[in-house]
N, C-alpha and C positions, 0 to 999 in steps of 0.2 A: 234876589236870593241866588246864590252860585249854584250851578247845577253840579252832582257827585262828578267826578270822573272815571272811566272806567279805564282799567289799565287792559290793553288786547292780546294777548298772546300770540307769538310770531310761530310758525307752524313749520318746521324739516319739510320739504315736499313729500317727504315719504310719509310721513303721516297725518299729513293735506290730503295726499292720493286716499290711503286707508278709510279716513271718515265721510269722504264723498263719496268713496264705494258702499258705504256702510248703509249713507245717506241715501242711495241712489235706488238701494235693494229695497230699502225700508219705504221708499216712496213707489218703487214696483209691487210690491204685497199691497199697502195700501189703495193702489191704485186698482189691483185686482177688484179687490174687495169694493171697492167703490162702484166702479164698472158694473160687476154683478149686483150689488143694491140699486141700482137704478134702469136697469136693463131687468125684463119682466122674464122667468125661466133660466138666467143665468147667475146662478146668487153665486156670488164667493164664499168662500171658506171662513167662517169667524175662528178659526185655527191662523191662516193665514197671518191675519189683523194681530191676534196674539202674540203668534209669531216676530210682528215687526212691532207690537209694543214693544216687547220684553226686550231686541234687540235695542231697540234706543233707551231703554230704563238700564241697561246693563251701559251702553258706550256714553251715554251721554259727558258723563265725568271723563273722557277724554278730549272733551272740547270745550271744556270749563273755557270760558274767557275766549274765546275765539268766535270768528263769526258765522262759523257750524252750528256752535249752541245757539242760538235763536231756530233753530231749523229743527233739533231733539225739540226744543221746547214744543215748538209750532204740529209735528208731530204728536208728541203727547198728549198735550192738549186738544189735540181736532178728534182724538181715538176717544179722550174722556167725555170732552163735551158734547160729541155724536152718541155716546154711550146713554149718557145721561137724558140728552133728547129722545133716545128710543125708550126709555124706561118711561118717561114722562106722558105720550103719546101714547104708549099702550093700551091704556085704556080704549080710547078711540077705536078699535078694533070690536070691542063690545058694542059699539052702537050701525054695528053694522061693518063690510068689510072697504065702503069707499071713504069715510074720512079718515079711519085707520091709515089704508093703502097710500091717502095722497098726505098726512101731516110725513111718515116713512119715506113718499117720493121725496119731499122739501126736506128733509132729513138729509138722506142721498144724494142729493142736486149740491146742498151744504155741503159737505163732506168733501165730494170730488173737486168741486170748485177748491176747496184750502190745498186737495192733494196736487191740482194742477199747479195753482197759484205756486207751489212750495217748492215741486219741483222745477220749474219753470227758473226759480230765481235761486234755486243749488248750483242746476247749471252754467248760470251766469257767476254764479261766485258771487251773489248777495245777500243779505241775512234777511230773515224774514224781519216782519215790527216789532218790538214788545205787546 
């Protein structure tokens, strides 16, 4: 079976420069944010987090096709999937404040681990997986 092809989008530098900048901030917010969920007395800002959601749901469609979009994505997704693990865990919190506290640290351990991984390979100029 043939695999699809994707056609890539060739990028003006200047607008290469633009979404790495974009990329870079959005992985500095998140990175706050991560830091403080896993550092005990330093919480980040869930404004911040918003912040660089909304920032990649807004730009993402300008990297349609190129190898930035796996990076919106890879963002997006780590903000909803961390979202959805802290909903799910919740509970946990009722049966006292230590399995709460440590499913939330694994949570956060999660989290920063995609943010490093993600920036890590922006600055190399590589896309994340699907």
């Amino acid at each position: 079976m043939d695999e699809p092809t994707r056609t890539v989008v060739m990028l003006d530098p200047a607008r290469e420069s633009s979404l790495r900048t974009i990329g870079h901030i959005s992985y500095a917010l998140h990175a706050i944010v991560a830091i403080g969920a896993v550092l005990p007395g330093t919480q980040g800002s869930v404004v911040l987090l918003l912040a660089a959601f909304i920032l990649d749901l807004v730009k993402r469609g300008d990297a349609a096709g190129t190898w930035q979009e796996s990076h919106f994505r890879w963002r997006i997704r780590s903000v909803v999937i961390a979202a959805i693990l802290y909903v799910v865990t919740l509970p946990l919190w009722l049966l006292l404040i230590a399995p709460g506290w440590l499913a939330w640290g694994l949570v956060s351990i999660w989290f920063a681990y995609r943010v490093i991984r993600g920036w890590l390979a922006l600055n190399d100029r590589k896309p994340m997986p699907v």
